[in-house]
C-alpha positions in Angstrom: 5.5 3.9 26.8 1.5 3.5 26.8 -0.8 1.5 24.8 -2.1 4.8 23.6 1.4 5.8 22.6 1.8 2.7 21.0 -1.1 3.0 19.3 -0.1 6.5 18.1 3.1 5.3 16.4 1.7 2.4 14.9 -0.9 4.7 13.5 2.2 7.2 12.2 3.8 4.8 10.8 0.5 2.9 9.3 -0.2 5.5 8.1 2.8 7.1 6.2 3.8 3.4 5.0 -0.1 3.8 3.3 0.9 7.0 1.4 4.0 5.8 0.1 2.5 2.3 -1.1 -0.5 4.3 -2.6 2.1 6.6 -4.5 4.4 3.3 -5.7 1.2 2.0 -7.2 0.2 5.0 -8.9 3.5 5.0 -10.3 3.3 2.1 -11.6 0.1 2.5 -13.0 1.5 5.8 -14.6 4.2 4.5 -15.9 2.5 1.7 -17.6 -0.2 4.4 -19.1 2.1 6.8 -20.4 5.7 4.6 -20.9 7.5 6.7 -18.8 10.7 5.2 -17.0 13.5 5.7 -14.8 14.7 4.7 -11.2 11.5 5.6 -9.5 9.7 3.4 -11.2 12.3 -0.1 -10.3 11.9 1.4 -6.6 7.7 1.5 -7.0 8.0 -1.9 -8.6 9.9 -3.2 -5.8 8.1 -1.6 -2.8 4.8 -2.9 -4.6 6.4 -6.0 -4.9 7.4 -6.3 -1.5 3.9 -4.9 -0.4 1.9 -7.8 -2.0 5.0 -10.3 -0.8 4.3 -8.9 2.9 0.4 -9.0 2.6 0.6 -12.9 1.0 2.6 -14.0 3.6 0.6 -12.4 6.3 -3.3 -14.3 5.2 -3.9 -10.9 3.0 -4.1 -9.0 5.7 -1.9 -5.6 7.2 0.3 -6.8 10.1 0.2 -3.2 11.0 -3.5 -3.2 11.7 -3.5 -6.3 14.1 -0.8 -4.2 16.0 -2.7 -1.5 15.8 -5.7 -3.6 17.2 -3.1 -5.1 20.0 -2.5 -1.6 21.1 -6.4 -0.4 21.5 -7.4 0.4 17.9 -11.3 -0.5 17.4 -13.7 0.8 14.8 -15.6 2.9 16.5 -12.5 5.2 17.5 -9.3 5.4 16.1 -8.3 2.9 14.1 -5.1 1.8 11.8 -4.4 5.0 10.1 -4.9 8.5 10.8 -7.4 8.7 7.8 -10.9 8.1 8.6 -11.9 4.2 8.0 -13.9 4.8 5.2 -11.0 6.2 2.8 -8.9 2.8 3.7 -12.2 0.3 3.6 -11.2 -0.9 0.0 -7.7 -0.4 -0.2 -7.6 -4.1 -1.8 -10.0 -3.5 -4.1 -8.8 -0.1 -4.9 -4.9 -0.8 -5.3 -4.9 -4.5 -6.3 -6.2 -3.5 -9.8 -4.2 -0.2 -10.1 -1.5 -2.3 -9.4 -2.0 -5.6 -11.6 -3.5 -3.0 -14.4 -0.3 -0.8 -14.0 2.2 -3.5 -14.1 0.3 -5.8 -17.3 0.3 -2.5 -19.2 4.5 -2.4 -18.2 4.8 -5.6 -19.7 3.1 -5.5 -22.7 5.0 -2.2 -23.7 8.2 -4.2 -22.5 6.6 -7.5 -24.8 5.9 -4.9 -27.6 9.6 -3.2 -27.4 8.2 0.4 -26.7 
């Protein structure tokens, strides 16, 4: 297999792996709006938790995207993802507060009993 095939998969993967997060911690954040539960929302807890577990142990920073960089990614082609750069640019600042906001709301209807 080529870099650039390499490259490809890690960017498949990268970039699936982004739509599921971004829907676990929408979840959450829905779920902590409106008080709705069920299983999805333990498996968006967990795969958010494991997210932020994977990011902390890795300097804050995607291990994906330094393979992705191993492989040829730069920023002036294709990079991590298949979606353009400027769509994932804040991903931490974007998701770290859906997710923080989304899981203090949780606990404050768990705290409350609701």
């Amino acid at each position: 297999m080529t870099n650039a095939q390499r490259l490809t998969l890690v960017r498949a993967v990268h970039t699936a792996i982004y739509v599921v997060m971004a829907s676990a911690a929408l979840a959450v954040l829905a779920a902590g709006i409106t008080g709705a539960r069920g299983p999805w929302l333990w498996v968006a807890l967990a795969l958010t938790a494991l997210e932020s577990a994977v990011f902390a142990a890795n300097g804050f920073k995607c291990p994906l995207t330094a393979l992705a960089v191993k492989y040829g990614a730069s920023m002036d082609g294709a990079w991590d993802t298949f979606f353009p750069e400027r769509c994932t640019r804040h991903t931490f600042r974007v998701f770290g507060p859906v997710i923080v906001v989304g899981v203090a709301l949780l606990v404050g209807r768990w705290v409350a009993g609701a």
